[in-house]
FINU-319016 format. One line per field, with one value per residue (C-alpha): residue number from 0; x, y, z; residue in three letters. Coordinates in pm, 1 decimal, padded with zeros to 6 digits, always signed. Layout:
// residues N
resi	(NUM	...)
east	(X	...)
north	(Y	...)
up	(Z	...)
resn	(ALA	...)
//
This chain:
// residues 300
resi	(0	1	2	3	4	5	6	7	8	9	10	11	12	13	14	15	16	17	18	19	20	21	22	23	24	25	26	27	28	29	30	31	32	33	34	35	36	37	38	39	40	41	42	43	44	45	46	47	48	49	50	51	52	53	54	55	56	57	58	59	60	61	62	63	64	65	66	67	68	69	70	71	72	73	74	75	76	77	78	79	80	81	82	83	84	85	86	87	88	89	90	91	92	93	94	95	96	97	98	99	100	101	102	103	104	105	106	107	108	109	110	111	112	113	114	115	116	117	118	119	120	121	122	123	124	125	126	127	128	129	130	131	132	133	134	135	136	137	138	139	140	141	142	143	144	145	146	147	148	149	150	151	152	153	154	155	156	157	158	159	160	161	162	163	164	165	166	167	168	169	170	171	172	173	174	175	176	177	178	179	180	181	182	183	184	185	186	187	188	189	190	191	192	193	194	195	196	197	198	199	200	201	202	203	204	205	206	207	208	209	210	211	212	213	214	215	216	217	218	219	220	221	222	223	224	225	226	227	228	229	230	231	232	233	234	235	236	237	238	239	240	241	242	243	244	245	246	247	248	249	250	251	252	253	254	255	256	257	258	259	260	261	262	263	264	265	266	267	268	269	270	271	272	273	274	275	276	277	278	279	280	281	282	283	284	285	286	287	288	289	290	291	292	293	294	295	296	297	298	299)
east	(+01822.8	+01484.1	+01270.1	+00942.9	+00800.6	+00504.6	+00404.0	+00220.7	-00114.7	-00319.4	-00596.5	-00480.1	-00261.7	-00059.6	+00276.4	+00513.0	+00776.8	+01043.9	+01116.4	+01497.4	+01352.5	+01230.4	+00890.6	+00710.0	+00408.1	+00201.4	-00047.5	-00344.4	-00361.3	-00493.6	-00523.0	-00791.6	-00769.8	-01096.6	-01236.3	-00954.0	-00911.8	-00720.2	-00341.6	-00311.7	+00024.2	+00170.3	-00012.1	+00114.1	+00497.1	+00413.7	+00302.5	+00619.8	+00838.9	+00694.1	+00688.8	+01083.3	+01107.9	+00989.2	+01215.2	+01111.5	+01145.2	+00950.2	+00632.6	+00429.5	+00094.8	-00157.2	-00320.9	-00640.7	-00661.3	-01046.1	-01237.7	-01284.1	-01197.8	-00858.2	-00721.5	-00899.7	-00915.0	-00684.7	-00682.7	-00825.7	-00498.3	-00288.6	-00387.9	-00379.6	-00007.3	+00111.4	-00085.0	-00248.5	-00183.4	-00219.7	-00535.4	-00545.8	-00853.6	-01027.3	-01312.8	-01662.9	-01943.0	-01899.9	-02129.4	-02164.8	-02436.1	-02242.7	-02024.7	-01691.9	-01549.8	-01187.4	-01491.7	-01638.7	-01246.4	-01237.0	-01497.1	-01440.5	-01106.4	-01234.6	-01520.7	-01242.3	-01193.4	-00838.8	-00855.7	-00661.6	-00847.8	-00647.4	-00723.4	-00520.7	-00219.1	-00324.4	-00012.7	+00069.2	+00329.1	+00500.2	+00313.2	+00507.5	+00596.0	+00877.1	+01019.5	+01317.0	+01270.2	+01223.3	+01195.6	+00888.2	+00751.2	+00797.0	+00487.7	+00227.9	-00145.4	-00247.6	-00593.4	-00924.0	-01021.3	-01331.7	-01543.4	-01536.0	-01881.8	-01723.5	-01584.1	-01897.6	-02081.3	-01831.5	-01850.1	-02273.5	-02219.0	-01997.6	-02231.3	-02519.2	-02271.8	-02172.8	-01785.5	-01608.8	-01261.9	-01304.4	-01298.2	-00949.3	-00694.5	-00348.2	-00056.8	+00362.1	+00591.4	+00928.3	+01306.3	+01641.9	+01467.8	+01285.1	+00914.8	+00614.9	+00270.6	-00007.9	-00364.0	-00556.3	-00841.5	-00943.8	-01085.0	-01061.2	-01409.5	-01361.2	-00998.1	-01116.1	-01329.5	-01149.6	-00765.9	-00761.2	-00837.2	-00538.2	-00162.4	+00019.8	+00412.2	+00679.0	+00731.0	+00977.0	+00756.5	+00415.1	+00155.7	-00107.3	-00434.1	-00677.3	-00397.9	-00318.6	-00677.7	-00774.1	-01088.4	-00783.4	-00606.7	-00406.4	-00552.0	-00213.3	-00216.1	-00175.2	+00115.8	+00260.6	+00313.0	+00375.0	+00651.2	+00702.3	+01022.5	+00856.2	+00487.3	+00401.6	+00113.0	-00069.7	-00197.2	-00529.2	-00605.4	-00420.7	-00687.2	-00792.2	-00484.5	-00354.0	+00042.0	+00128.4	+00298.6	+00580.4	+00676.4	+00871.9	+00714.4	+00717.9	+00426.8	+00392.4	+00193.7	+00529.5	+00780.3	+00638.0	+00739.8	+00836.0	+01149.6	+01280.5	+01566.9	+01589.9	+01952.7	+02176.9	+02246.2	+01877.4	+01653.1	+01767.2	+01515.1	+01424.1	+01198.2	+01026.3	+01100.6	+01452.9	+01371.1	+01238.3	+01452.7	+01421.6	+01658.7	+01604.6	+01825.5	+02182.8	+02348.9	+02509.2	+02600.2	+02423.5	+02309.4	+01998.0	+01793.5	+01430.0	+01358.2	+01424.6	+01616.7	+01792.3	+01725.4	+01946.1	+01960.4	+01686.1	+01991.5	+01816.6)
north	(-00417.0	-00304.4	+00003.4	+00048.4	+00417.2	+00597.4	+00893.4	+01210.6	+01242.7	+01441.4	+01215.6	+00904.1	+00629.1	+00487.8	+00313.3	+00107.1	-00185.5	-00208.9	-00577.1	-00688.0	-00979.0	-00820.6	-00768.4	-00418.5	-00361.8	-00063.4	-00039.1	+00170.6	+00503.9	+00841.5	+01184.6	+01293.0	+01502.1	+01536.2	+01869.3	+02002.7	+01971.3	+01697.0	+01795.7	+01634.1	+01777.3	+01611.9	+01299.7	+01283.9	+01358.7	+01031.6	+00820.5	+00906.9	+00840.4	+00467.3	+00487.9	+00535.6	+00249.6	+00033.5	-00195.7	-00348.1	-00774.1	-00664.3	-00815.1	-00546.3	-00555.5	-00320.0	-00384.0	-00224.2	-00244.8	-00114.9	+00122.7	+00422.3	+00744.4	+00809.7	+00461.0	+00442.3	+00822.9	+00832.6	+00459.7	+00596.3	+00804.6	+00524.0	+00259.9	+00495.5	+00610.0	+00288.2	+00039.2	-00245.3	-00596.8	-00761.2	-00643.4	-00785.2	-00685.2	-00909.0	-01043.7	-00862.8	-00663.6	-00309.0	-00076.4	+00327.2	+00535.1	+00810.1	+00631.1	+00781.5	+00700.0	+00560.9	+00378.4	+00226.8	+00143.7	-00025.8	-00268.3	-00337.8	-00479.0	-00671.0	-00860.3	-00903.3	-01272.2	-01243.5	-01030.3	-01222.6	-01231.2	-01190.0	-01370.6	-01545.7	-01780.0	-01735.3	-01810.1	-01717.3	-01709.4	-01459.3	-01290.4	-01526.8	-01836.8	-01842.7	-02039.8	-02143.0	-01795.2	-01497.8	-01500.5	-01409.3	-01062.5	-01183.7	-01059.6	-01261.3	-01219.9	-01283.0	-01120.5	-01213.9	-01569.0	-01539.2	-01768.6	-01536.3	-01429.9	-01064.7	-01059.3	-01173.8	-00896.0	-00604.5	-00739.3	-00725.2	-00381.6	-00281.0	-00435.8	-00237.5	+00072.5	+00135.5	+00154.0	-00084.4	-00031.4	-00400.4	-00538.9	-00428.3	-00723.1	-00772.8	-00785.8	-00814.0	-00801.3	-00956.1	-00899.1	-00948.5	-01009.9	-00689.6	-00713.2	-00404.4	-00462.2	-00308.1	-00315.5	-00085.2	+00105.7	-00176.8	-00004.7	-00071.2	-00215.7	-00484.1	-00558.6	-00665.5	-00912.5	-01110.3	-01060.9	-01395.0	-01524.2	-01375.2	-01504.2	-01210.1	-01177.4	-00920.1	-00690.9	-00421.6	-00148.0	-00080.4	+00141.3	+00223.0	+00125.0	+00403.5	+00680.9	+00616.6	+00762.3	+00700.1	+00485.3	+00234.8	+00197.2	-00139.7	-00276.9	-00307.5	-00716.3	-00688.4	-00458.2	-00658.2	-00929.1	-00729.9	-00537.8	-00254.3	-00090.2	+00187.3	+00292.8	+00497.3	+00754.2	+00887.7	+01196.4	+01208.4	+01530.1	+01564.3	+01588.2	+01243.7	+01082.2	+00827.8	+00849.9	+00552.1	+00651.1	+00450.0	+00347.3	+00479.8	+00661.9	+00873.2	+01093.1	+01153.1	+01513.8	+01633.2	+01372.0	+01421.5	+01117.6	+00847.4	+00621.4	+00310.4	+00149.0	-00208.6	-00398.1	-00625.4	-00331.9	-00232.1	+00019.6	+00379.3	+00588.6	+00943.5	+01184.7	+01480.5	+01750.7	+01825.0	+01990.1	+01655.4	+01420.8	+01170.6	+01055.1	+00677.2	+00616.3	+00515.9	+00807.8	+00633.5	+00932.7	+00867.9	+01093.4	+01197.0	+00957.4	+00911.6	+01247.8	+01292.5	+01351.1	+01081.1	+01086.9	+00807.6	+00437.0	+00194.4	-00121.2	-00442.4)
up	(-00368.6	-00349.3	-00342.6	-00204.3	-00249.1	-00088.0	-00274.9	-00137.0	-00230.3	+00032.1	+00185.2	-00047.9	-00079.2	-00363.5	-00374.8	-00580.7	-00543.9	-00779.3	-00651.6	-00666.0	-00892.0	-01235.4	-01079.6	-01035.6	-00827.9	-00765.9	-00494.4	-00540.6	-00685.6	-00603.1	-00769.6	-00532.3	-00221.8	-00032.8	-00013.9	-00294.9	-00638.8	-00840.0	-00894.7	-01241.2	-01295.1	-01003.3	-01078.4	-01448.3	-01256.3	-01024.5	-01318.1	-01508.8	-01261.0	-01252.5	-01622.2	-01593.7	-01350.1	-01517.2	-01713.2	-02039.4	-01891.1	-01578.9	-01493.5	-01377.1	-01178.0	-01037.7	-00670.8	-00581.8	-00221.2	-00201.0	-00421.7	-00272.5	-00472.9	-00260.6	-00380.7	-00717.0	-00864.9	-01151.1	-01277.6	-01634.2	-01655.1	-01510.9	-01756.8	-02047.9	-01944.2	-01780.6	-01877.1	-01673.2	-01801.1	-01404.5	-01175.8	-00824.1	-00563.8	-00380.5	-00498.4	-00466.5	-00587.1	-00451.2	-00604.4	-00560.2	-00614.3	-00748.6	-00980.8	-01135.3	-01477.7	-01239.5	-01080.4	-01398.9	-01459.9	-01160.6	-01211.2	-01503.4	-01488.8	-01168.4	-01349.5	-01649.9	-01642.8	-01627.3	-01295.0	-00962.1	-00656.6	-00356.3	-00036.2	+00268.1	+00136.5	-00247.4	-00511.4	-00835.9	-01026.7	-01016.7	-00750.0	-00454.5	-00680.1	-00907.7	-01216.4	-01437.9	-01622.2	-01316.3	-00891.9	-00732.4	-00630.7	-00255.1	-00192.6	+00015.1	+00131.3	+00474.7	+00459.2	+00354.6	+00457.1	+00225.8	+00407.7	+00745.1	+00844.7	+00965.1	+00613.0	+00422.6	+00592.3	+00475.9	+00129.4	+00196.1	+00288.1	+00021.7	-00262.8	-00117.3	-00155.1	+00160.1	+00254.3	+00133.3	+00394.8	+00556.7	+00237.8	+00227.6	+00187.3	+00429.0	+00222.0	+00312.7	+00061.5	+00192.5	+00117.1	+00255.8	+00570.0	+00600.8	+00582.3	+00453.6	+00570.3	+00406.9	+00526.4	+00298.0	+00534.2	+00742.5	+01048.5	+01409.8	+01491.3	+01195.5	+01287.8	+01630.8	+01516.3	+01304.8	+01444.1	+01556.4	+01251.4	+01148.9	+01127.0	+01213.3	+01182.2	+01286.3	+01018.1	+00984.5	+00828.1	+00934.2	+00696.5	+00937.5	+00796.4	+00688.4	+00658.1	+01061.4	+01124.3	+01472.0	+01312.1	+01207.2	+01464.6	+01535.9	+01843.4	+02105.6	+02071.1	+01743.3	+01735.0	+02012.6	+01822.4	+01492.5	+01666.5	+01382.9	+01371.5	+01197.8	+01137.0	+00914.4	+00942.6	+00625.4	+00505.2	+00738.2	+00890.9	+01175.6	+01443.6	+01322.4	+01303.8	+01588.8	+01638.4	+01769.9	+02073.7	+02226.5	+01834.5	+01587.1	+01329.2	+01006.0	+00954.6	+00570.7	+00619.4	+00760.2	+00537.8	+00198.9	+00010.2	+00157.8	-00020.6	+00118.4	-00025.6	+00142.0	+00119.7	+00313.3	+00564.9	+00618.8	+00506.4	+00380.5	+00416.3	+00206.6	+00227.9	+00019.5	+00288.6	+00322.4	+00711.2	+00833.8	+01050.4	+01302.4	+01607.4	+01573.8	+01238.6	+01160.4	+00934.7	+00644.9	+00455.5	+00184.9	-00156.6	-00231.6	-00388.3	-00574.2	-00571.3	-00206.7	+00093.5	+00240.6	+00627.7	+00775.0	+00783.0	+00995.2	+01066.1	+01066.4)
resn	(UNK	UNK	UNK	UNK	UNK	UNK	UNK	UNK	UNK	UNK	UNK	UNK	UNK	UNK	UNK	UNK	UNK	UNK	UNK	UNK	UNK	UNK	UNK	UNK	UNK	UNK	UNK	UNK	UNK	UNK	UNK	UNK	UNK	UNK	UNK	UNK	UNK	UNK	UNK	UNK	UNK	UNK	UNK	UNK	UNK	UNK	UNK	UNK	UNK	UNK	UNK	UNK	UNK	UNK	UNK	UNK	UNK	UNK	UNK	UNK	UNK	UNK	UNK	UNK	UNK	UNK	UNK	UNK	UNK	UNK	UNK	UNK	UNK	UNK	UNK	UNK	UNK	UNK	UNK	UNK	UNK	UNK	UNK	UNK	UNK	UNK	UNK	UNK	UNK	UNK	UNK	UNK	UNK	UNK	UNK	UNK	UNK	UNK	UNK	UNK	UNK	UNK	UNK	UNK	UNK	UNK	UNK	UNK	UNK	UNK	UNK	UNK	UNK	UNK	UNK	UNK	UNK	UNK	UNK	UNK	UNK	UNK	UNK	UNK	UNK	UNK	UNK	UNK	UNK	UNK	UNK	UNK	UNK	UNK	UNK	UNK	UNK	UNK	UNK	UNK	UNK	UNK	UNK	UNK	UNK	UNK	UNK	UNK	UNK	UNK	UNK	UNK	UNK	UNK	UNK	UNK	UNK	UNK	UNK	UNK	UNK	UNK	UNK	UNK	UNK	UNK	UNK	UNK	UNK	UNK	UNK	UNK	UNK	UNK	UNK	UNK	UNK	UNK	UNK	UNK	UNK	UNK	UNK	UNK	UNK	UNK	UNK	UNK	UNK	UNK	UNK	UNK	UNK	UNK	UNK	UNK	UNK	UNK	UNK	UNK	UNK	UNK	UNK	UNK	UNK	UNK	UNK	UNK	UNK	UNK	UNK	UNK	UNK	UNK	UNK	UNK	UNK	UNK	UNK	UNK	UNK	UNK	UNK	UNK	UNK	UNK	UNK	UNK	UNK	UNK	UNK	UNK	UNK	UNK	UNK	UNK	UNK	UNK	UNK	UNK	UNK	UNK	UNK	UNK	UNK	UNK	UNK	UNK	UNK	UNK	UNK	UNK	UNK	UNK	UNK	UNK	UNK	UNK	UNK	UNK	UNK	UNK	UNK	UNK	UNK	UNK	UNK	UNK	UNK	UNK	UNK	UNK	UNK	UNK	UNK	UNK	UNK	UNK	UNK	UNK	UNK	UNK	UNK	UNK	UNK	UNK	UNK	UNK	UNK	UNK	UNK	UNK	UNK	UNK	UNK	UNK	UNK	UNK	UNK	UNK)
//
């Protein structure tokens, strides 16, 4: 059994995997909301909760999808509290003219030497290779080819400290069938270009890229062949958001948190508001879990 776990976080993202191997993965973190103040308190609550999922054999690693404040904001705290021991970005130079101490954080652990550089079909133990000792994380990355001209270009822009969204790698992490895609901020323009440079695969749950802004939207041959079971939309404002029509979704403004609890019957799903409910899952009857509401079953 496995849980994957979107937290709320305003106009942010930040996840984590606790792998049914003794792996544990968190994706990005946030204690920003644009326009608001931080909410320390509830960011110290998420980083505890992780803290008390963690178990003492797990390999643990942190993925920084792109370094912009609502993915990065907080990774000070986070390493002081959790501790980073395995950094993954991509590899670049991003630079900003108004730098933040998360920011300074940021690059510093990706020009440490012992930083991993994602990019399409790269292995590591224990990232997607195992050994005599512990399985793999199961998770795999489909996204950057580095040598892509459309790709060279966003990494241009992002040194000369402009956004750096379409630097953003592709990642699925895999188990008992079911399949997570993750695709950071990568915006629609970029996706267009290089989306047949890309080996796409059904998955079962979709994170729409750039909080499921408009600006990110999945061009319609790509979720043809992706065919999501379920997409879910972040926490951009809702006159900016794209919904996906014609798919199921789960829009976190409404949800809250988001839990998913993957075994050999499918996904059990949970939320952090007890009123929300959709019609498209199995009831199971299940408790409460993770600090939130279970909403039904998605039967795979």
């Amino acid at each position: 059994m496995s849980v994957v776990k979107s937290f709320s976080v305003g106009e942010g993202d930040m996840f984590y995997i606790r792998h049914g191997s003794d792996n544990f993965t968190v994706i990005d973190c946030c204690n920003y909301d644009e326009g608001r103040n931080a909410n320390t308190e509830l960011f110290i609550d998420h980083l505890d909760e992780i803290k008390k999922m963690i178990k003492d054999d797990d390999i643990t690693r942190f993925i920084s999808t792109h370094p912009d404040d609502d993915h990065i904001s907080g990774l000070c705290d986070y390493d002081d509290i959790i501790g980073i021991t395995n950094f993954y970005c991509v590899e670049n130079n991003a630079t900003k003219e108004k730098t933040s101490f998360d920011f300074i954080k940021y690059c510093f652990l990706r020009d440490d030497d012992k930083a991993f550089f994602l990019e399409k079909g790269c292995s590591r133990r224990w990232l997607n290779k195992k050994s005599y000792k512990r399985h793999s994380s199961g998770i795999c990355c489909l996204w950057p080819i580095t040598t892509n001209k459309y790709y060279k270009e966003a990494l241009e822009k992002a040194e000369n400290g402009e956004s750096p969204n379409n630097i953003s790698p592709i990642l699925v992490y895999s188990t008992n069938g079911i399949k997570f895609m993750w695709m950071g901020d990568i915006e629609e323009d970029f996706l267009e270009k290089v989306k047949y440079n890309i080996d796409f695969q059904e998955v079962t749950i979709l994170f729409a890229p750039h909080h499921g802004r408009d600006s990110g939207k999945i061009p319609e041959d790509v979720l043809r062949v992706l065919n999501p079971k379920i997409i879910i939309i972040g926490e951009a404002p809702s006159e900016d958001l794209n919904y996906y029509s014609g798919y199921n979704t789960i829009t976190q403004n409404s949800a809250g948190d988001i839990a998913f609890e993957s075994d050999e019957y499918g996904v059990h799903i949970y939320v952090g508001n007890r009123k929300y409910s959709v019609d498209y899952l199995t009831d199971y009857e299940l408790n409460n879990n993770y600090g939130c509401y279970y909403i039904g079953t998605l039967e795979v």
